[in-house]
C-alpha positions in Angstrom: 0.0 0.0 0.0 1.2 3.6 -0.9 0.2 6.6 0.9 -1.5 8.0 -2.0 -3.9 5.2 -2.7 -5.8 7.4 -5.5 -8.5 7.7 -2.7 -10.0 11.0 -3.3 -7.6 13.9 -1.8 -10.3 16.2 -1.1 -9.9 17.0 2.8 -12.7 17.8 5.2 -12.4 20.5 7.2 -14.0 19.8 11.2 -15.9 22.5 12.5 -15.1 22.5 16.3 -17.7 24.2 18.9 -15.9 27.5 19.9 -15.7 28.6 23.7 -19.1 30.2 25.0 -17.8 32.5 27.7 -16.2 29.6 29.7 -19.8 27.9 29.7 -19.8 23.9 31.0 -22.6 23.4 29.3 -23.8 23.6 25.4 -26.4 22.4 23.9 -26.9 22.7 19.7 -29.9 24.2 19.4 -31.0 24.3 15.7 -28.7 23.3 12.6 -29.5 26.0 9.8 -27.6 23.5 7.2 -28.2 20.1 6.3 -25.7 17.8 4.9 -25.3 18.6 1.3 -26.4 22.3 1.7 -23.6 24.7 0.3 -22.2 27.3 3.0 -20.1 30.4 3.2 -17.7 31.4 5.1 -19.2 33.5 8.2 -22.5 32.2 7.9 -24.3 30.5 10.6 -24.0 26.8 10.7 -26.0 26.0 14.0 -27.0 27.5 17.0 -26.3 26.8 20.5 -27.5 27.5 24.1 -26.0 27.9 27.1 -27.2 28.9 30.5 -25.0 31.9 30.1 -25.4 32.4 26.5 -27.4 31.9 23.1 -25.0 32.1 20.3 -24.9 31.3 16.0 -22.0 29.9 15.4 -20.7 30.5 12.0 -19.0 28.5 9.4 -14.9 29.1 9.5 -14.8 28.1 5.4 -17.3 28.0 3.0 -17.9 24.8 1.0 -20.4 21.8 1.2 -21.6 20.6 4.7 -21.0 16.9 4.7 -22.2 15.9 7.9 -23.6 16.9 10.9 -21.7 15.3 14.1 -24.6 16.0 16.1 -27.7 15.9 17.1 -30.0 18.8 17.6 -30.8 19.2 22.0 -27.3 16.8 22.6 -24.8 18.7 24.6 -21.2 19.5 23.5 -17.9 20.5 25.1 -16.1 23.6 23.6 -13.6 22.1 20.9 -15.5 19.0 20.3 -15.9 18.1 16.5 -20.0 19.3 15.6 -19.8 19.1 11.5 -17.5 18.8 8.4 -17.1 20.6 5.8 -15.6 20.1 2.5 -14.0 23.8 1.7 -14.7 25.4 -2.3 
């Protein structure tokens, strides 16, 4: 085996949950994308809740959403993986 196996070299990019003003707790809200659904860079991906805090949080690139990590009303840790994103 080679490391370039012809497999596709298109790289995802993982869209990590930011810090929420040191909150323990986050919860995604609502997802405003789907997987397949084209987004731009800035524009809100999902939004999450806190006790301190409602926030969107926005896409870092823009390209294709490829999948959602999870769930809407499942809590998340800042830094934890929530989607990927192939980037244009």
């Amino acid at each position: 085996m080679t490391q370039n196996d012809g497999v596709s070299s298109t790289r995802l990019y993982e869209v990590v949950m930011p810090d929420l003003q040191g909150a323990e707790e986050i919860v995604i809200g609502a997802w405003t994308k789907k997987s397949g659904d084209h987004v731009d860079e800035g524009e809100t991906l999902v939004e999450a809740r806190t006790d301190k805090v409602n926030a969107e949080i926005p896409s870092p690139v823009a390209g294709t959403v490829e999948e959602l990590l999870v769930r809407e009303g499942e809590p998340v840790k800042a830094g934890q993986p929530i989607a990927t994103v192939t980037p244009e």
